[in-house]
C-alpha positions as CSV (number, residue, x, y, z in Angstrom):
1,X,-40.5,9.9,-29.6
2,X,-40.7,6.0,-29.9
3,X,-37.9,4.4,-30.7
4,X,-37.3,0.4,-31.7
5,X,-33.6,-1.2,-31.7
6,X,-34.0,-4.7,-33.5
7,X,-31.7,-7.3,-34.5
8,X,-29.5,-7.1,-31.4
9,X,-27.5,-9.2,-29.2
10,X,-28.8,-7.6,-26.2
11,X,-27.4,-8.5,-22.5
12,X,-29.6,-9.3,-20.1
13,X,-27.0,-10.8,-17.5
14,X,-26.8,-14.3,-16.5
15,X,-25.9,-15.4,-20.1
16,X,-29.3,-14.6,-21.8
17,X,-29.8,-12.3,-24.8
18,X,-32.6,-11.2,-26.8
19,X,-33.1,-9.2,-30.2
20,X,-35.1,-6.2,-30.0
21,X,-36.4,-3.7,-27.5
22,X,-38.9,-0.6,-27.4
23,X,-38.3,2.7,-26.2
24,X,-41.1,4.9,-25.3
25,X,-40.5,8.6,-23.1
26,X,-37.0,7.9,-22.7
27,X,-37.5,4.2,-20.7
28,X,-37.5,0.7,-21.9
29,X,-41.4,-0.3,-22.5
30,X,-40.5,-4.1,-23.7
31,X,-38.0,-6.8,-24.6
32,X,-38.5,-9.5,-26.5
33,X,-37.6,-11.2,-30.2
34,X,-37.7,-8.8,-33.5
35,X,-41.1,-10.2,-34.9
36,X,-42.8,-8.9,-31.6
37,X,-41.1,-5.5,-30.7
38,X,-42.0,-4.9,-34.1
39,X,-45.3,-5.1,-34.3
40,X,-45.8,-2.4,-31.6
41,X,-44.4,0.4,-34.1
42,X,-46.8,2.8,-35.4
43,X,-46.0,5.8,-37.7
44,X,-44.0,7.9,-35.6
45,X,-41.8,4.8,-34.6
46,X,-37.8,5.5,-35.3
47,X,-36.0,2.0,-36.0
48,X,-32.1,1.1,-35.6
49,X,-31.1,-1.8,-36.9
50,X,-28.1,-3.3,-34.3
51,X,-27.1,-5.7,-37.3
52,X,-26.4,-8.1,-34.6
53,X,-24.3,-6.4,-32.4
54,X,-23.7,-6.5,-28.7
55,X,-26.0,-4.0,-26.7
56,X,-25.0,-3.6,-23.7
57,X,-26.0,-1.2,-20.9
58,X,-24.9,2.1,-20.6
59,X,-21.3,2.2,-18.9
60,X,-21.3,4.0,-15.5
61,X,-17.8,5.4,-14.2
62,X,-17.9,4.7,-10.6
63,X,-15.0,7.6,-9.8
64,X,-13.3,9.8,-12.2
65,X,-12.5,13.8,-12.5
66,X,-15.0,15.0,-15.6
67,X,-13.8,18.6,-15.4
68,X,-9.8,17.8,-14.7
69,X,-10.1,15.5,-17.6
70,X,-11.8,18.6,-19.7
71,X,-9.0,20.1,-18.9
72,X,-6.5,17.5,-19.4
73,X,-7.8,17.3,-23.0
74,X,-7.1,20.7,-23.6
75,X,-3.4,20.9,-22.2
76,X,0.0,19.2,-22.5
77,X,-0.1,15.4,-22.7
78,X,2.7,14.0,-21.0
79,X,1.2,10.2,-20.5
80,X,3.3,7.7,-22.4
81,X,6.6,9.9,-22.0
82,X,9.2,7.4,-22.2
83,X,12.4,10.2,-20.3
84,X,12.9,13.7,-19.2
85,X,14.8,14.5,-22.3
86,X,11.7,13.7,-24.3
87,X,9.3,15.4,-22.1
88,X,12.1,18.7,-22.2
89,X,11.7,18.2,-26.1
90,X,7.7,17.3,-26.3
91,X,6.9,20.6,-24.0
92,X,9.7,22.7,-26.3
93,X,7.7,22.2,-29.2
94,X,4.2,22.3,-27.6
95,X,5.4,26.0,-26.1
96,X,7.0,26.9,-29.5
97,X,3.3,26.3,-30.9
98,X,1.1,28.2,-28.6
99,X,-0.2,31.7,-27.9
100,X,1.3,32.7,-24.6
101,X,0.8,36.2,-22.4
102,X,3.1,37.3,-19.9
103,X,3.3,35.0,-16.8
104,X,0.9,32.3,-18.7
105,X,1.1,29.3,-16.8
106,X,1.6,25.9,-18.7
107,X,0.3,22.9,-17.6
108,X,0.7,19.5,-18.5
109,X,0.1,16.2,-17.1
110,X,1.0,12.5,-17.2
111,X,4.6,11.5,-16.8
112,X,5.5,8.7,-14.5
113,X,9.3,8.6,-13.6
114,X,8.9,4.8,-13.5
115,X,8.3,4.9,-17.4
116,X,11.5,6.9,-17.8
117,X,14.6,5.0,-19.8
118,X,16.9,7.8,-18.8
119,X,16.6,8.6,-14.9
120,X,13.8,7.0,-12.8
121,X,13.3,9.8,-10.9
122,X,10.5,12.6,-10.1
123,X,11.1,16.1,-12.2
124,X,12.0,18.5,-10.8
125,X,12.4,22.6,-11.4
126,X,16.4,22.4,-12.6
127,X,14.4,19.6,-16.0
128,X,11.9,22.5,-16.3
129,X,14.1,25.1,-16.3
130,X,15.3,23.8,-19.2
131,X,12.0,24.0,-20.7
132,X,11.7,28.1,-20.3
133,X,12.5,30.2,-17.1
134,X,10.3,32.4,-18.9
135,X,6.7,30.9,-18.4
136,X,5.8,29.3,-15.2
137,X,5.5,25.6,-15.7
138,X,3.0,23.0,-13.6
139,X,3.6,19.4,-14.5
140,X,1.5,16.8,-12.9
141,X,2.2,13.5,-12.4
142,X,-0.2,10.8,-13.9
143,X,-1.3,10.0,-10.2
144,X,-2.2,13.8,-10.0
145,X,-0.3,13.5,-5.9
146,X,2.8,15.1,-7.2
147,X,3.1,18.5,-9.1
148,X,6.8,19.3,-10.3
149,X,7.6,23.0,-11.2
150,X,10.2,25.4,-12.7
151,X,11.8,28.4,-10.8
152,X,9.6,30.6,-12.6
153,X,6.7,29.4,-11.0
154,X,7.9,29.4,-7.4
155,X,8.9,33.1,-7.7
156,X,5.4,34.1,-9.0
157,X,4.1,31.8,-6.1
158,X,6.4,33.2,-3.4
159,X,7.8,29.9,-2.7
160,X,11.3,29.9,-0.8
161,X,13.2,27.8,2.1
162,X,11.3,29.9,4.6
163,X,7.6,28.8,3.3
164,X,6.1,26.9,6.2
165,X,5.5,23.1,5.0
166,X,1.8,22.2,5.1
167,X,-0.1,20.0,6.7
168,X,-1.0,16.9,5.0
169,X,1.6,16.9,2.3
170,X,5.4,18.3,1.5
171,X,7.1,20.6,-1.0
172,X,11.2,19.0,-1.3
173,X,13.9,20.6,-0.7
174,X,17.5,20.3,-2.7
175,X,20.9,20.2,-1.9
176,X,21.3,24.0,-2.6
177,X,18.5,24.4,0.6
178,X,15.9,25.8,-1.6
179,X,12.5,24.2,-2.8
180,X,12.9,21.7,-5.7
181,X,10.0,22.1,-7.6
182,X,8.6,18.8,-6.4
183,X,5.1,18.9,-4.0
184,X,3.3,16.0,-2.9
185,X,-0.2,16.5,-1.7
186,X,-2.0,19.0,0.1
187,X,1.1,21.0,-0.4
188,X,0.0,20.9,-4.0
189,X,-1.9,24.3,-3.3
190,X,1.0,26.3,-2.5
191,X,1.9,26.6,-6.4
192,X,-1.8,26.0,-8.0
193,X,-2.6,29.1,-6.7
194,X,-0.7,30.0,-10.2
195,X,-3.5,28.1,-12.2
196,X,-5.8,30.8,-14.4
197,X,-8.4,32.1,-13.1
198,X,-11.6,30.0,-13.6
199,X,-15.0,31.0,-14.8
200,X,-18.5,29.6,-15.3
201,X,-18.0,29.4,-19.2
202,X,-14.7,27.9,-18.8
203,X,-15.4,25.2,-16.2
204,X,-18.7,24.2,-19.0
205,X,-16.2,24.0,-22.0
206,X,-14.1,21.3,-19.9
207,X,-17.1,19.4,-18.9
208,X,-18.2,19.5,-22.7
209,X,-15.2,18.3,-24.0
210,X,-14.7,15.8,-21.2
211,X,-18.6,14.6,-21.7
212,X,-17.7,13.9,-25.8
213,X,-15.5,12.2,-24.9
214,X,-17.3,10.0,-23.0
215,X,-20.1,9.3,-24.8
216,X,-18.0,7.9,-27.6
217,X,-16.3,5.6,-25.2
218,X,-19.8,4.4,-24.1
219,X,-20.2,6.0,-20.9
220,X,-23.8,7.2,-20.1
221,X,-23.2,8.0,-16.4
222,X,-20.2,9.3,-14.7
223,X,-19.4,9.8,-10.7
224,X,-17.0,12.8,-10.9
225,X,-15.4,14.4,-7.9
226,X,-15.1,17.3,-9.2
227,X,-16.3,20.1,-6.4
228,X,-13.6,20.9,-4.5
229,X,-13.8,23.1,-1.9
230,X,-11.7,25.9,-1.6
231,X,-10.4,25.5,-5.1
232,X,-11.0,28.2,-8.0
233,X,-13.6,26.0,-9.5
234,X,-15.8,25.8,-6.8
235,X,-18.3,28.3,-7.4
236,X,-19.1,27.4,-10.5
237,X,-19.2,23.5,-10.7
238,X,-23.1,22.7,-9.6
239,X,-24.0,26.1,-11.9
240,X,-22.3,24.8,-14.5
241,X,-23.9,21.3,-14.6
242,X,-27.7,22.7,-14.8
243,X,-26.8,25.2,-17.2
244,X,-26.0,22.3,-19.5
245,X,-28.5,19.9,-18.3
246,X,-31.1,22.5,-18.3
247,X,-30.1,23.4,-22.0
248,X,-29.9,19.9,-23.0
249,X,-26.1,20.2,-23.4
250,X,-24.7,17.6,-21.1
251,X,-25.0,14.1,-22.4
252,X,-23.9,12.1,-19.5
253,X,-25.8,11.3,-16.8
254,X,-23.9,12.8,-13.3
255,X,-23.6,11.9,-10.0
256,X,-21.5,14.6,-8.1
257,X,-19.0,13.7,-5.6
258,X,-18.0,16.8,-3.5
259,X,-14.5,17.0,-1.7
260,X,-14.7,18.9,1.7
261,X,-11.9,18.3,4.4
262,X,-12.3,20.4,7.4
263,X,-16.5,20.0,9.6
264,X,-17.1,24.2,8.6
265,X,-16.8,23.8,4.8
266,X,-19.2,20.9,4.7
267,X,-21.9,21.9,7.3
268,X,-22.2,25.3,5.1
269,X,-22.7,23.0,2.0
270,X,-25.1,21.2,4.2
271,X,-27.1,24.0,5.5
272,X,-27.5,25.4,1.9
273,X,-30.0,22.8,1.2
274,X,-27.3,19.9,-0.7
275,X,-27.5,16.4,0.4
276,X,-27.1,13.0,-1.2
277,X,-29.6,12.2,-3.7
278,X,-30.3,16.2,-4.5
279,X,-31.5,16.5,-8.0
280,X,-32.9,14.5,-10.8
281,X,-31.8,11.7,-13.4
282,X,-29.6,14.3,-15.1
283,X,-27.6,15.8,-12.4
284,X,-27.5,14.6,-9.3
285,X,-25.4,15.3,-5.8
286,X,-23.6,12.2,-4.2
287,X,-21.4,11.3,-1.6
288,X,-19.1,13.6,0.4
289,X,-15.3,12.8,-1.0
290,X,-12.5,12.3,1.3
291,X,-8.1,11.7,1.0
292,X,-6.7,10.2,3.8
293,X,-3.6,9.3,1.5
294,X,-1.7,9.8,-1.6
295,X,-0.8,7.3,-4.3
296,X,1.7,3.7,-4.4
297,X,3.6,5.3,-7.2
298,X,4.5,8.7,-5.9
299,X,5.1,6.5,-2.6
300,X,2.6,8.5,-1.1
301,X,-0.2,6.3,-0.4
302,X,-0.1,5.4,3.6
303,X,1.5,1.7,4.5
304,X,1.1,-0.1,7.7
305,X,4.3,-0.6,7.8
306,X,7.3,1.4,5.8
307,X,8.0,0.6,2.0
308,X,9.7,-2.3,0.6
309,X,11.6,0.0,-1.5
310,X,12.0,3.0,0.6
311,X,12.1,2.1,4.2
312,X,12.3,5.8,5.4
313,X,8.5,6.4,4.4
314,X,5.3,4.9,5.1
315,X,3.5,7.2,2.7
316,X,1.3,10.5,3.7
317,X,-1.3,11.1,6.2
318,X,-3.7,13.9,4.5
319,X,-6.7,13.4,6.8
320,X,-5.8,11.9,10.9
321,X,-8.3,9.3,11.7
322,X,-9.8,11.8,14.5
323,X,-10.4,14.0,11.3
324,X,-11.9,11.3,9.4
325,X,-14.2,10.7,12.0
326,X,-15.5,13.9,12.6
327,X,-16.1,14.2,8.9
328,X,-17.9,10.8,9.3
329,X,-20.1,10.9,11.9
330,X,-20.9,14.4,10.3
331,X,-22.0,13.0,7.3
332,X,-23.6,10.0,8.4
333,X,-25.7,12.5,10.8
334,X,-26.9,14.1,8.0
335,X,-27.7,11.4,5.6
336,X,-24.8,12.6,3.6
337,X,-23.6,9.3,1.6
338,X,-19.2,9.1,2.2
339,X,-16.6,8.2,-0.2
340,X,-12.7,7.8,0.8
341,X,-9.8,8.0,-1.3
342,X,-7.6,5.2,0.3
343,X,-4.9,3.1,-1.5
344,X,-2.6,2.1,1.4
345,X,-3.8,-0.4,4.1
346,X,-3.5,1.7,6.8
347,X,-5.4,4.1,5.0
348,X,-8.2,1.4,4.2
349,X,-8.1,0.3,7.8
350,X,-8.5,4.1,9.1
351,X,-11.9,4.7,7.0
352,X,-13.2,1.4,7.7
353,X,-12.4,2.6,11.6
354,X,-14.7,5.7,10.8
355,X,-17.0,3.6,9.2
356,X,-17.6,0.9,11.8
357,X,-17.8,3.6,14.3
358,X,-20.9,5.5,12.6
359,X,-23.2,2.4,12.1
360,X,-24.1,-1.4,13.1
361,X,-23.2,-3.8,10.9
362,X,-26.8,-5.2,11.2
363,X,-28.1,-2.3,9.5
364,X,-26.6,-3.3,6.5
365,X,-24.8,0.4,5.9
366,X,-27.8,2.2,4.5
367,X,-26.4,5.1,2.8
368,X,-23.7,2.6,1.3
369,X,-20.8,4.7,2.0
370,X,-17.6,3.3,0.3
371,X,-13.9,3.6,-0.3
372,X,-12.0,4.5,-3.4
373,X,-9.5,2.3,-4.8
374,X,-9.1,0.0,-2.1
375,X,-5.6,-1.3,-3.7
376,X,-3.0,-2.7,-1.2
377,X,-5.3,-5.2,1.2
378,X,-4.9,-8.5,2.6
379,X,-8.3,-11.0,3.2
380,X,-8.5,-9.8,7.1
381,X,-9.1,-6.4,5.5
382,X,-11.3,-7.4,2.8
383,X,-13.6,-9.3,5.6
384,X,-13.9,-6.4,7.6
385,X,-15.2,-4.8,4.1
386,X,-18.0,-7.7,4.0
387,X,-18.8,-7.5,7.5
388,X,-19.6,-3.8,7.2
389,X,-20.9,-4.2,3.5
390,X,-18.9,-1.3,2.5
391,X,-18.2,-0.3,-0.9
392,X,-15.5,-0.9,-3.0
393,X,-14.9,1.4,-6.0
394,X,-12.1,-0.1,-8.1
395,X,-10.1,0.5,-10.6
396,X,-8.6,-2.4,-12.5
397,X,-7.1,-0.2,-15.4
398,X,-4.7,0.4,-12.6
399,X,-3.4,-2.6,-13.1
400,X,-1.7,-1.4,-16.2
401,X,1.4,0.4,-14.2
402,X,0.8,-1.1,-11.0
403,X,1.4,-5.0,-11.6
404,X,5.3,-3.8,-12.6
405,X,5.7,-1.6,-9.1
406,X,3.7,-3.1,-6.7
407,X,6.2,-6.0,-5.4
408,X,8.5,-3.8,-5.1
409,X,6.5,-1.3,-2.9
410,X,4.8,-3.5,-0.7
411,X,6.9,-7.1,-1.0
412,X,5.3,-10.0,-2.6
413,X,3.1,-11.4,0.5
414,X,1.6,-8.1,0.5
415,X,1.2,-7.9,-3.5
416,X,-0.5,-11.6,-3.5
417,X,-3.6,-9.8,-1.8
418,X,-3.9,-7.1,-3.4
419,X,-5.9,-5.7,-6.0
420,X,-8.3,-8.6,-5.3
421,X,-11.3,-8.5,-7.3
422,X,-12.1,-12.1,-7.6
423,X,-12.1,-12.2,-3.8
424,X,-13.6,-9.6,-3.3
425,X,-16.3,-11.2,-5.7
426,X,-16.3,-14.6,-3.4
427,X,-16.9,-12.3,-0.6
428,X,-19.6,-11.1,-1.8
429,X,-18.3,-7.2,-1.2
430,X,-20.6,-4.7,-3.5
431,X,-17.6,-3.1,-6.0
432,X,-18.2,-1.1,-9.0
433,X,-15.9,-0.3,-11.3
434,X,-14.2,2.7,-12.9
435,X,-10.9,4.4,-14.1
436,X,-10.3,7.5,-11.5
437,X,-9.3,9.6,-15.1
438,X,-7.4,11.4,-15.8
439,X,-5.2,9.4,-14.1
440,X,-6.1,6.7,-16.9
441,X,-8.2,7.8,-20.0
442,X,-11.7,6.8,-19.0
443,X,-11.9,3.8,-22.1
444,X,-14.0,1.6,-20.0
445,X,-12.9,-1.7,-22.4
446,X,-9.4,-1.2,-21.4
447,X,-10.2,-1.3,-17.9
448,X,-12.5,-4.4,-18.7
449,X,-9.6,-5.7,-20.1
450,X,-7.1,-5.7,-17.0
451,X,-10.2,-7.2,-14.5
452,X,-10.5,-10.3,-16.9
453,X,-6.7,-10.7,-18.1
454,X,-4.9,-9.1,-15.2
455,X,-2.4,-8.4,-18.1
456,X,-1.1,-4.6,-18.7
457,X,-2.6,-3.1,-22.3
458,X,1.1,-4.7,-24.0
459,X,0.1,-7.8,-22.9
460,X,1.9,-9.1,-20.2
461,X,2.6,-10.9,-17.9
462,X,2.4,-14.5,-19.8
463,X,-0.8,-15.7,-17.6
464,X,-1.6,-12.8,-16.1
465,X,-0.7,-11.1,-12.6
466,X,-1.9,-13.5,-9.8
467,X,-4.4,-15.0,-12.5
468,X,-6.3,-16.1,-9.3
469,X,-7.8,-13.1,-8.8
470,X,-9.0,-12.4,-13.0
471,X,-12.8,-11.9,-12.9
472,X,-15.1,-13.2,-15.9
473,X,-16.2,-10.7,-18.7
474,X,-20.0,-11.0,-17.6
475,X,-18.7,-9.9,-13.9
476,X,-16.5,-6.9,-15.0
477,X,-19.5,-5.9,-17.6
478,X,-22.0,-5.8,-14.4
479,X,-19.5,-4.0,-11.9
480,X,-19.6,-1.2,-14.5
481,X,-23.5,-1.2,-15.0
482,X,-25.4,-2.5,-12.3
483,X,-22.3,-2.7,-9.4
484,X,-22.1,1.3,-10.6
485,X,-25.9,1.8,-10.3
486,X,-25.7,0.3,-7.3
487,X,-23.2,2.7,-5.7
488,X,-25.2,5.7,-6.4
489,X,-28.1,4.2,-5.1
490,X,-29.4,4.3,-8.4
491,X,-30.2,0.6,-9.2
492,X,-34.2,0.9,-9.7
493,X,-33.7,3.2,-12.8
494,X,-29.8,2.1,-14.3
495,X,-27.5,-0.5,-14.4
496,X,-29.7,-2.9,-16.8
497,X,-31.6,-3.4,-20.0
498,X,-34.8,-4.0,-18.4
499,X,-38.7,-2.6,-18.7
500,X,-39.0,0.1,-16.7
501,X,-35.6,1.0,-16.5
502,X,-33.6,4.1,-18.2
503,X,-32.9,3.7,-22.0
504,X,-29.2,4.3,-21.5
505,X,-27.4,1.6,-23.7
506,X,-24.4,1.1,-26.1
507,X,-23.9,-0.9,-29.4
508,X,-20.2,-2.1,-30.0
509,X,-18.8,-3.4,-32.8
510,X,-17.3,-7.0,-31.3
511,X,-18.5,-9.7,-28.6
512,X,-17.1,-9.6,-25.8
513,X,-18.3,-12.6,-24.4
514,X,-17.1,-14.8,-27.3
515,X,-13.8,-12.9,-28.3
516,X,-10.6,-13.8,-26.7
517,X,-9.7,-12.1,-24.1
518,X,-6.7,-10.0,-25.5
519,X,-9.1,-8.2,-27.7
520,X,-11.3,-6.9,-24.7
521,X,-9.5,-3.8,-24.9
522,X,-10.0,-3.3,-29.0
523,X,-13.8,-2.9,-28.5
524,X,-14.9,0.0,-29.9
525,X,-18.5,1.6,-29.6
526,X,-20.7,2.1,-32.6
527,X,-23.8,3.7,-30.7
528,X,-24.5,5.5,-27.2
529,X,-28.2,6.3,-26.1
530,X,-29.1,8.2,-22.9
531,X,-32.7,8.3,-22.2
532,X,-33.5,6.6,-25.5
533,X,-31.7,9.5,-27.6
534,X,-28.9,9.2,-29.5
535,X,-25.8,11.1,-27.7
536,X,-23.1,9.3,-30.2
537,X,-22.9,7.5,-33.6
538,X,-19.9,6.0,-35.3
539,X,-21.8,3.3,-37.6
């Protein structure tokens, strides 16, 4: 089918725009004013009319969790909870109104203790107990490092004071010498062994309701860590993508990132045929997903030196840096592509160790292996990211929470530094951008928003958070198009409205290059097209 979009604003970076464009086998066959896109219709030519809306291209999450966020939109939403007597009340009520068997495990998700009016504190099982001691409860926090649950859950999960701790994470203990409820980590697993049972068709309904939720939000490509080895969903997650691809289900296009931690693991997924770039346009598998630390507001993410508010920690370890290597030099070996969770700057400078170890600068590091979040730096750091040209996937939505706890983690010379995206810009560091949801909901305008403000979604601060380091809206736009396309190695066929190129694209209903700022985050999507079809309407 032939398709013609006319009387557009269309972006075609550096400050041009154009009117129209044509659409032939699912690519763009030519850009130009109305009066001659036009004239290459013939009879079986569909026309949209943009009535002079901003087209944009197609919005590419550079890191997020597609089937957690499935599932996220199908439990108990604890974001925004404002204290522990509302989120008592709030899962009361949500209980109250459900269908539960025996020993059904509810889950929920989002609180933050720093949001709390009552107690800044984490949960822990005594607050859920209050809930029910009938139903085992899992609560994770909106950083998804800390689970919190009642006592009914650690008796299903055999949980007591003699459980071994486990490496690479911690489950608390109170005063009474018993487990808390509160897990950190890789000791996460202990008590999500209570989670239900997954299965093919269940794993596809969270990846459908996370992909509609996307497309409305004008995603066309995600990057979703969402293989997992070792956990329930494991089996099913690269079935479950062709299924829907192969059925024409799946609107989004994906490029997998798959979390292994130990060499046996990985080589097995190795030796049964995966590697980067395996695939097609639809469905693709990309880079190898590492942890080598936790998150700044569960304190968990790993510090150089300890906290400025909690000087007996200096966050978690989850992967040593003799680990790291060997899953490195692994990778690299087999032209597997590598991206690291790292928020801490010891963290950062432990994968950029592994990193500089594996390949010569000189070569320019070919399989563009990056790291994840890259929050708490200092310019030192961010040259060594230059040097090596390695990757920075960010996630400026972060900014939200993190501008009112960061000082107080890390101290103000430290805070200065970080979260740099303007100088990572000057340094000419490749970053795409991207919201790590569900952590934050995946509304890629928001996120837009806190790059070109450095303001939280209510507005403050008055001049934004070290306004020094605000990026323009034509920047943010192209680390979440063509910095995105980049980091998947995809920029020949995404990433910008250009002949040849995939007709992925998005109509919104404001200018983003002409509004003020503040309303960056108000943008709202009127049309979403992967491979010149239409995957979401809302005119």
């Amino acid at each position: 089918m032939n398709t013609i979009l006319t009387n557009g604003k269309i972006w075609l970076e550096n400050g041009t725009f154009t009117e129209a464009l044509a659409i032939k086998n699912g690519l763009i066959s030519a850009i130009g004013k109305n009066d001659e896109i036009l004239a290459l219709q013939d009879n079986s030519t569909v026309i949209i009319d943009a009535k002079g809306r901003l087209v944009l291209p197609g919005l590419n999450d550079s890191h997020l969790h597609f089937h957690n966020l499935g599932e996220f939109l199908s439990s108990l939403n604890l974001y925004g909870v404002s204290s522990i007597k509302e989120i008592i009340a709030k899962s009361k009520e949500f209980i109250a109104s459900s269908t539960l068997t025996d020993n059904q495990v509810v889950v929920g998700r989002g609180w933050n203790q720093d949001y709390f009016t009552d107690e800044k504190r984490l949960l822990n099982r005594h607050d859920l107990d209050e809930i029910s001691t009938e139903y085992p409860l899992i609560f994770k926090r909106a950083c998804g490092h800390v689970s919190v649950c009642n006592t009914k859950a650690l008796e299903l999960a055999g949980i007591s004071a003699t459980t071994p701790q486990v490496e690479g994470g911690v489950f608390e203990m109170g005063e009474d010498g018993q487990p808390n409820g509160v897990f950190n980590e890789n000791a996460m697993r202990l008590v999500n062994v209570l989670l239900p049972e997954a299965s093919l068709e269940s794993v596809k309904k969270s990846l459908l309701v996370a992909a509609r939720h996307a497309v409305s939000n004008g995603l066309t490509s995600v990057q979703t860590n969402d293989l997992n080895f070792g956990t329930a969903e494991y089996p099913y997650i690269i079935q479950a993508y062709q299924q829907l691809v192969a059925s024409n289900e799946m609107p989004v296009r994906i490029y997998l990132q798959s979390t292994f931690s130990e060499p046996v693991g990985f080589q097995s997924f190795i030796e049964e045929g995966y590697y980067t770039g395996y695939g097609d346009e639809r469905f693709k598998i990309g880079p190898l997903k590492m942890f080598v630390d936790g998150s700044l507001g569960a304190r968990t993410a790993l510090m150089r030196n300890p906290y400025h508010d909690d000087a007996s920690t200096c966050g978690v370890e989850c992967l040593t840096q003799e680990q790291l290597n060997t899953m490195v030099e692994l990778a690299d070996g087999n032209q597997f592509q590598v991206m690291v969770h790292a928020i801490g700057d010891e963290a950062i400078c432990h994968v950029l160790n592994s990193y500089e170890k594996v390949y010569n600068p000189d070569s320019n590091n070919p399989l563009r292996h990056g790291i994840n979040h890259c929050q708490i730096t200092d310019v030192p750091m961010l040259e060594r990211f230059r040097n090596s040209n390695v990757l920075a996937h960010v996630q400026p939505i972060f900014l939200h929470y993190d501008l009112h706890i960061v000082t107080d983690r890390v101290g103000d010379n430290l805070a200065s530094t970080s979260y740099a995206f303007n100088t990572m810009e000057k340094l000419g560091i490749h970053t795409a951008y991207g919201t790590d949801a569900p952590v934050e909901d995946l509304k890629p305008f928001e996120c837009i928003y806190c790059a070109v403000t450095r303001k939280d979604l209510s507005g403050g601060p008055e001049g934004g958070f070290y306004a020094n380091e605000c990026v323009s809206v034509e920047t943010a736009i192209s680390r979440y198009t063509k910095g995105s396309a980049y980091a998947s190695l995809e920029e020949d066929i995404k990433g910008t409205l250009s002949v040849g190129k995939l007709a992925d694209l998005i109509v919104v209903d404001q200018n983003l290059f002409t509004i003020a700022p503040e309303e960056i985050k108000n943008t709202n999507v009127v049309l979403t097209m992967v491979g010149g079809e239409v995957v979401f309407l809302n005119d």
